[in-house]
C-alpha positions as CSV (number, residue, x, y, z in Angstrom):
1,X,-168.1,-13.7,24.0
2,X,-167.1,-9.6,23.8
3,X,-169.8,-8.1,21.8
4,X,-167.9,-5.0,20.3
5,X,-170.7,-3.7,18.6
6,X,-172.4,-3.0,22.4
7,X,-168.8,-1.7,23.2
8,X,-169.0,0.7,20.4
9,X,-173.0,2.0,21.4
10,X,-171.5,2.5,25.1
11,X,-168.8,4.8,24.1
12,X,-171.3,6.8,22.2
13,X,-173.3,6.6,24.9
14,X,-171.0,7.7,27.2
15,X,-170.5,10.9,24.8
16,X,-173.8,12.9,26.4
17,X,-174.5,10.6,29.7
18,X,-170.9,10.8,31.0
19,X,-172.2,8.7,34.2
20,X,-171.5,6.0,31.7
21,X,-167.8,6.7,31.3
22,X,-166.7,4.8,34.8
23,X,-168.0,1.8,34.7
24,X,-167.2,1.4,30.6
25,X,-163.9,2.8,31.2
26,X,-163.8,0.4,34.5
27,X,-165.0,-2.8,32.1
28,X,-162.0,-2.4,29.4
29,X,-159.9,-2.0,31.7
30,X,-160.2,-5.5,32.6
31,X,-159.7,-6.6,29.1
32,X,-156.9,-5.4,29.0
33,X,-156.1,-6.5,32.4
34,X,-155.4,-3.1,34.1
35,X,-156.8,-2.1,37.8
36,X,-157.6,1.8,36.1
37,X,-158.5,3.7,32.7
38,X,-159.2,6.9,31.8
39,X,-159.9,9.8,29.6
40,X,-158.5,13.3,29.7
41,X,-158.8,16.4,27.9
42,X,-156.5,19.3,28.3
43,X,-155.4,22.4,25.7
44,X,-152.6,21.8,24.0
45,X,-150.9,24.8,25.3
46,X,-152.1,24.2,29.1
47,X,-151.1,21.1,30.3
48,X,-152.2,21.5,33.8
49,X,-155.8,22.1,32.8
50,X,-157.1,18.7,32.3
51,X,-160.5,17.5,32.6
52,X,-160.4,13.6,33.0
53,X,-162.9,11.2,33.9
54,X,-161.5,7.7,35.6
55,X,-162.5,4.1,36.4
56,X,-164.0,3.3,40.2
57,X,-160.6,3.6,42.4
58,X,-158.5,5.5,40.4
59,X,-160.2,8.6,41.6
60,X,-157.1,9.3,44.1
61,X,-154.6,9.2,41.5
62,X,-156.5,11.4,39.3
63,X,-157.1,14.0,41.9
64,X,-152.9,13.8,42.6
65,X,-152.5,14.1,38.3
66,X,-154.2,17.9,39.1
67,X,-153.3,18.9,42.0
68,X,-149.3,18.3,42.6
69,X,-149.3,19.8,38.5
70,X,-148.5,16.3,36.6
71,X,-149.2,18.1,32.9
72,X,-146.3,19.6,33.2
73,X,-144.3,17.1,34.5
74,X,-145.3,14.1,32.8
75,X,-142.5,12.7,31.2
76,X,-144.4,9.9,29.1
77,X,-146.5,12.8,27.3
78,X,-143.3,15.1,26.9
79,X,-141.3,12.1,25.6
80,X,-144.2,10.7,23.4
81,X,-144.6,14.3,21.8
82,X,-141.1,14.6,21.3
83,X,-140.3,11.2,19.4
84,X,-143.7,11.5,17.2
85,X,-145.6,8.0,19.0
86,X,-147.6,10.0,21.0
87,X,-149.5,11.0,17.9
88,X,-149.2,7.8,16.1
89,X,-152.5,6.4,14.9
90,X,-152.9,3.7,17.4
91,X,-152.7,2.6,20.9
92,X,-148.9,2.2,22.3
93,X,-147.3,1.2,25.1
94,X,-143.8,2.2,27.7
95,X,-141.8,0.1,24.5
96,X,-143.1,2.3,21.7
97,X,-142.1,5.9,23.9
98,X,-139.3,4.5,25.4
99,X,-137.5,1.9,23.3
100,X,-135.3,0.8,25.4
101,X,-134.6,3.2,27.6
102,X,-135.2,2.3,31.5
103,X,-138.6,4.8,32.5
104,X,-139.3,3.7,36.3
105,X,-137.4,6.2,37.2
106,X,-139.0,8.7,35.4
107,X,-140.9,11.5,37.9
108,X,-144.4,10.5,36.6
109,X,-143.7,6.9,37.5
110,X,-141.6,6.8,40.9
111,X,-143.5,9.4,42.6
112,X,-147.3,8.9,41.0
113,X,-148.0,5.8,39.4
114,X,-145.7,3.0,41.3
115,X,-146.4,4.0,44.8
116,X,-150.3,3.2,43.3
117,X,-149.3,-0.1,42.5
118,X,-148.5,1.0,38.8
119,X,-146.4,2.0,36.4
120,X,-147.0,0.2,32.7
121,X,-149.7,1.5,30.3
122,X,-151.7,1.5,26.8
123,X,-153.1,4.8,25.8
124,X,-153.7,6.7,22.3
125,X,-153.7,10.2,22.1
126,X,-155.8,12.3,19.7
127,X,-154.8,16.0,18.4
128,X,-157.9,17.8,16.8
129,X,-157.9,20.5,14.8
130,X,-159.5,23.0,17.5
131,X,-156.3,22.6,19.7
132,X,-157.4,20.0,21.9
133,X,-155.7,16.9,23.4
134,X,-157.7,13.8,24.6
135,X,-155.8,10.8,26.2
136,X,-157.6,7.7,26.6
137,X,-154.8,5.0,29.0
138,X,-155.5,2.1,31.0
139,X,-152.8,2.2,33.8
140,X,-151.5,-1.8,34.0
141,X,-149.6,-3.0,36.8
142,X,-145.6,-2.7,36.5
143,X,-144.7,-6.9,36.7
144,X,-147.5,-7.9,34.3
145,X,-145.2,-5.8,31.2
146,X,-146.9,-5.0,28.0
147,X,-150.5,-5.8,26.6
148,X,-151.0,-8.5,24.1
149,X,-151.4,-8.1,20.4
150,X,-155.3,-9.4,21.2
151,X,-155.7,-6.3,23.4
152,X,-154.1,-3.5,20.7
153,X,-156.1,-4.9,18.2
154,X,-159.2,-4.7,19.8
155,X,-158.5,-1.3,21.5
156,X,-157.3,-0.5,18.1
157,X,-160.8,-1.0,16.7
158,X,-162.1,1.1,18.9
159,X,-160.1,3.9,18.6
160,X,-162.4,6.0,15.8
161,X,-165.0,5.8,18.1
162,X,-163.7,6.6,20.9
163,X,-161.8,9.5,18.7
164,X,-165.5,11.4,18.3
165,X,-167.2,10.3,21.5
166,X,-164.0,11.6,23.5
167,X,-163.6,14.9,21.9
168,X,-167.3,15.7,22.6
169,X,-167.5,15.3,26.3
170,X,-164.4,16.4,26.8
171,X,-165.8,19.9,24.9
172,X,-169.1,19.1,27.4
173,X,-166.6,19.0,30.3
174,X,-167.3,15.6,30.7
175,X,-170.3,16.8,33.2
176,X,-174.3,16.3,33.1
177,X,-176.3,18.4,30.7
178,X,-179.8,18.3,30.9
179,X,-181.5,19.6,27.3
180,X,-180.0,19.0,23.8
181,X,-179.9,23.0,23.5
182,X,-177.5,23.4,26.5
183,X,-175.3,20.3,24.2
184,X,-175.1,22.6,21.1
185,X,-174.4,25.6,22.7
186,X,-171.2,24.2,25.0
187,X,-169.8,22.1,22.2
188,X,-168.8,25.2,20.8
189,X,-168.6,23.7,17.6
190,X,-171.1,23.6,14.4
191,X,-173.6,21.2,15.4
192,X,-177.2,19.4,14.6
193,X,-179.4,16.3,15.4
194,X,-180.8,14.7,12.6
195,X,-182.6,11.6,12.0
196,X,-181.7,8.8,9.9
197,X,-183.4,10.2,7.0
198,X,-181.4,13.2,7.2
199,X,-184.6,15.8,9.1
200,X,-182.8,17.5,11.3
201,X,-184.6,18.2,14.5
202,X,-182.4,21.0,16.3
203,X,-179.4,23.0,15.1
204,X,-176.8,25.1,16.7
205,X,-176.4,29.2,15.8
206,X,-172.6,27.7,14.5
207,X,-174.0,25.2,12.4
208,X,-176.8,27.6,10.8
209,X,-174.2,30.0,10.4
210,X,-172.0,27.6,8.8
211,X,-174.6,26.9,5.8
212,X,-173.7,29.3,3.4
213,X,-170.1,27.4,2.9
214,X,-171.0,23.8,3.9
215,X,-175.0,22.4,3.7
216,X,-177.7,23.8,2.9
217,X,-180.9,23.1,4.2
218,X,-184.2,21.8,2.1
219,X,-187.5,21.1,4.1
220,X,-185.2,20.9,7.1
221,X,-183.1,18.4,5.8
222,X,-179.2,18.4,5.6
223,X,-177.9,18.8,2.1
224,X,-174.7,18.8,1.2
225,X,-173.2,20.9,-1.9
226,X,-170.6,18.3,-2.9
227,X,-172.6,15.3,-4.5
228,X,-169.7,12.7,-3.5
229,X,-170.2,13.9,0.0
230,X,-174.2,13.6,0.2
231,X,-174.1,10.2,-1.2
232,X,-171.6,9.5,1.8
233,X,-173.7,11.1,3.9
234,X,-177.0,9.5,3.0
235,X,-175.9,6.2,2.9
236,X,-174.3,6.6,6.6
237,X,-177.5,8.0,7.4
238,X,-179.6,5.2,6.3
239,X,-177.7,2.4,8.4
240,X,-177.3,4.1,11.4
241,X,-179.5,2.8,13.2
242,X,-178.7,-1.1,13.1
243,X,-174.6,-0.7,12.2
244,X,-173.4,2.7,13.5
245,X,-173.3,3.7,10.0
246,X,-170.2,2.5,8.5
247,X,-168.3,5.9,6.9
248,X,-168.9,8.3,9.5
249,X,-166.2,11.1,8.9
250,X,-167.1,12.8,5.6
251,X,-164.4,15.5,3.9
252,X,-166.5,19.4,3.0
253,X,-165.8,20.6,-0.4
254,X,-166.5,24.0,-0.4
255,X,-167.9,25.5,-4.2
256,X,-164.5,26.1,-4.8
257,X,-163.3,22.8,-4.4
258,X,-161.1,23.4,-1.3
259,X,-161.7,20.5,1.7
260,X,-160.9,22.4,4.9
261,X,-163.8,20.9,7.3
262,X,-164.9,17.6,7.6
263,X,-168.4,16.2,8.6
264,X,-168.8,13.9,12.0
265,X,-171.1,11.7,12.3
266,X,-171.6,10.8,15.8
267,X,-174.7,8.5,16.6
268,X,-177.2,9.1,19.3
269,X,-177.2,5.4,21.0
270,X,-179.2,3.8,24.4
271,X,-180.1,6.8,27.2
272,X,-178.6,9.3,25.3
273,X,-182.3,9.4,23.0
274,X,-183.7,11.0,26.4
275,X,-181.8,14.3,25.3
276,X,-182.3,14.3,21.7
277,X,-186.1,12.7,21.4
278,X,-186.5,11.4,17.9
279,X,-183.0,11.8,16.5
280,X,-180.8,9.2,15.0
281,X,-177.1,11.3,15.3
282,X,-175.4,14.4,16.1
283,X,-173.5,16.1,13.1
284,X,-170.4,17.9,14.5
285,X,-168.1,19.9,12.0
286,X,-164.5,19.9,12.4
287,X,-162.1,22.6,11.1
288,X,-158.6,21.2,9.8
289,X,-155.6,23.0,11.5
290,X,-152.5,24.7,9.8
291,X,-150.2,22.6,12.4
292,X,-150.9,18.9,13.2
293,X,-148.7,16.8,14.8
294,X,-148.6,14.1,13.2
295,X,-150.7,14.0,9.7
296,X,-151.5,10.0,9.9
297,X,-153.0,10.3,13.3
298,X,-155.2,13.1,12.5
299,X,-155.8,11.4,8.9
300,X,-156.9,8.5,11.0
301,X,-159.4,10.5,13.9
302,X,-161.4,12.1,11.0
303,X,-161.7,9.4,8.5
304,X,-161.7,5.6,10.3
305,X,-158.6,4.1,9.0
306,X,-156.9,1.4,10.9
307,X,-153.4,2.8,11.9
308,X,-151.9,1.0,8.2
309,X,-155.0,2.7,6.4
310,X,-153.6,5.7,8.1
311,X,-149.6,5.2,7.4
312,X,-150.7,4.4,3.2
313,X,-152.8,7.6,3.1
314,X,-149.8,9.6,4.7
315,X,-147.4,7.9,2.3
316,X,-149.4,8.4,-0.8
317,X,-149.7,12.1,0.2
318,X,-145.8,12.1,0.2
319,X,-145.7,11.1,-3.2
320,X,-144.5,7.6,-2.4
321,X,-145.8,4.5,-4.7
322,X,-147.7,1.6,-3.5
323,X,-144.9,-0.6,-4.6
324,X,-142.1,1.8,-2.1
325,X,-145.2,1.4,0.7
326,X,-145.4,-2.1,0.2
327,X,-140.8,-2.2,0.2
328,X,-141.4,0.2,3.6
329,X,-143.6,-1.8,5.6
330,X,-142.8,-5.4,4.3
331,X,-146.0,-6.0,2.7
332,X,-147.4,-7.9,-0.7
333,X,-147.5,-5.3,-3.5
334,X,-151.8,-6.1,-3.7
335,X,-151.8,-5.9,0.2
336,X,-151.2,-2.1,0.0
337,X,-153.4,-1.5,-3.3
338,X,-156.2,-3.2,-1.2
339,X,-155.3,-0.6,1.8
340,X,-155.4,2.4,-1.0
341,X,-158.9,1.1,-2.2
342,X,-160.0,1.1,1.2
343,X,-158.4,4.9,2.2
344,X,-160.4,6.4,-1.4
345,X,-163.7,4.9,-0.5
346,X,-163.2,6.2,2.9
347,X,-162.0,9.7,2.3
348,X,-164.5,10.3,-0.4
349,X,-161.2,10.5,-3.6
350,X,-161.8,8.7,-6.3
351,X,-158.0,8.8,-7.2
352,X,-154.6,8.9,-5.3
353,X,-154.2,12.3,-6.9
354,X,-157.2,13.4,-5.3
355,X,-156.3,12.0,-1.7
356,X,-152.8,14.0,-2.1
357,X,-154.7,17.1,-2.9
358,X,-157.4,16.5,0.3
359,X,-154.1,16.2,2.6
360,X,-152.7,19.1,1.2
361,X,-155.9,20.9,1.5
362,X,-156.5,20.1,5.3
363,X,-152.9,20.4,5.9
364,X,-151.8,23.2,4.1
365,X,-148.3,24.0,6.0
366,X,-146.9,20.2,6.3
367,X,-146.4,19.3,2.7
């Protein structure tokens, strides 16, 4: 029987011992029957300089992606982007970029991924806030068509996790590092280990830096200004070690009330205690941007929602009732309400006129 749970401490694993990415990447791509996966990290506005990590034997194929130039010339990514379910919250496959349209033909497929005994996938894409893209596909054979619903929903599940593990190496250039130090100072982002009671045991310059604004620090532990957000935090904190800590993206109110960073939580599982002796997870702090793609997948990478979680909270944030959500997606009236109830716990509101205003606040120009 698949144990996600050790699925889960893998991926986090995986986020400071990349040696781990292979053979996990290697394992789920069986399970979703597909010879390859990968991930792959590249700036936004440099699609030919991607870092990616790949499965035993898809090496070759990975080396071709950089070499002959395939960022720019991948027509999945371009066509994704420019229909918006590139950046939908959720795994997708050929039929969600292309609809109907025929895609062997397409450069990426007839010239890279066919003559490799290739050519249909199911990959998410996640957009942070720091201008980064991260792709994380498992290439399937052409004949066998589409995954099952089993498959999204499991790779679904997974996605949050693999949202916060994959943003991290790919910042650690999905390479070897041998000290925690060396980890804070190439994230390049506001950073600290803690332990599970909150202590933390070693902090980035960013994250010190960062205090006067965010936390502040009493007899080296983390806390947190905003009250609703330290409750969040603590509680996280406290069952980290045996569940991977439930909540584990937390919104920043700033004293003035304004949520423009949000709190990461990403826990410190199996060989990856070697580098950080004695500590329980790694807080990472994530700036919102001014430009998202696409507000429900972002929504989703910082706070856990399932992709519907994701689509409510966007909606709400529109102005749109539950009852018009519920007429949208073809759902019960109290399905949705029991979505929304989810989405506030989550995101820290404790009304839907406070979600609208977090949205607004992390997403300034898309409202």
């Amino acid at each position: 029987m698949l144990d996600v749970s050790e699925i889960e401490e893998r991926i986090y694993e995986a986020t400071l011992i990349p040696d781990v990415w292979p053979q996990l990447l290697g394992e789920l791509a069986l399970l979703a029957d597909a010879p390859a996966g990968l991930v792959m990290g590249f700036p936004l506005d440099d699609l030919n300089a991607a870092k990616l990590v790949t499965s035993p034997g898809f090496d070759a194929v990975g080396a071709r992606y950089n070499a002959e130039g395939w960022g720019e010339k991948n027509g999945r990514f371009a066509r994704g982007v420019a229909n918006g379910s590139a950046f939908e919250p959720r795994f997708i496959s050929e039929e969600d970029i292309y609809d109907t349209a025929p895609f062997d033909d397409e450069p990426l497929y007839r010239d890279l991924l066919l003559p490799a005994g290739l050519g249909r996938s199911i990959g998410t894409v996640f957009s942070h806030a720091h201008g980064d893209v991260v792709i994380v596909t498992f290439e399937r054979r052409y004949q066998d068509g589409p995954v099952g619903a089993s498959v999204r929903e499991l790779l679904d599940a997974l996605r949050p996790h693999f949202a916060r593990s994959s943003l991290l190496a790919y910042r650690l250039d999905f390479g070897r590092v041998t000290t925690a130090v060396q980890i804070l100072e190439q994230l390049g982002l506001p950073a600290a280990a803690v332990k599970s009671d909150g202590t933390v045991t070693i902090a980035g310059q960013m994250f010190d830096a960062g205090s006067a604004t965010m936390t502040t620090r009493m007899r080296d532990k983390i806390a947190l200004h905003d009250a609703r957000a330290q409750e969040m935090l603590s509680n996280a904190l406290a069952h980290i070690r045996t569940s991977g800590g439930g909540v584990l993206s937390i919104p920043l109110r700033e004293r003035g009330e304004l949520v423009r960073k949000v709190l990461h939580l990403v826990p410190i599982k199996r060989s990856a205690h070697d580098l950080f002796v004695a500590a329980d997870a790694m807080l990472v702090v994530s700036e919102s941007s001014d430009q998202p793609p696409n507000r429900g997948g972002v929504l989703q990478a910082l706070f856990d929602l399932t992709p519907r979680e994701a689509q409510v909270a966007a909606a709400i944030a529109q102005g749109r009732t539950v009852r018009e959500i519920a007429a949208l997606h073809g759902a019960s009236h109290e399905t949705v309400r029991n979505q929304l109830r989810v989405v506030l716990a989550k995101t820290g509101c404790g009304r839907q006129s406070d979600l609208t205003r977090l949205v607004a606040d992390l997403f300034p120009s898309s409202i």
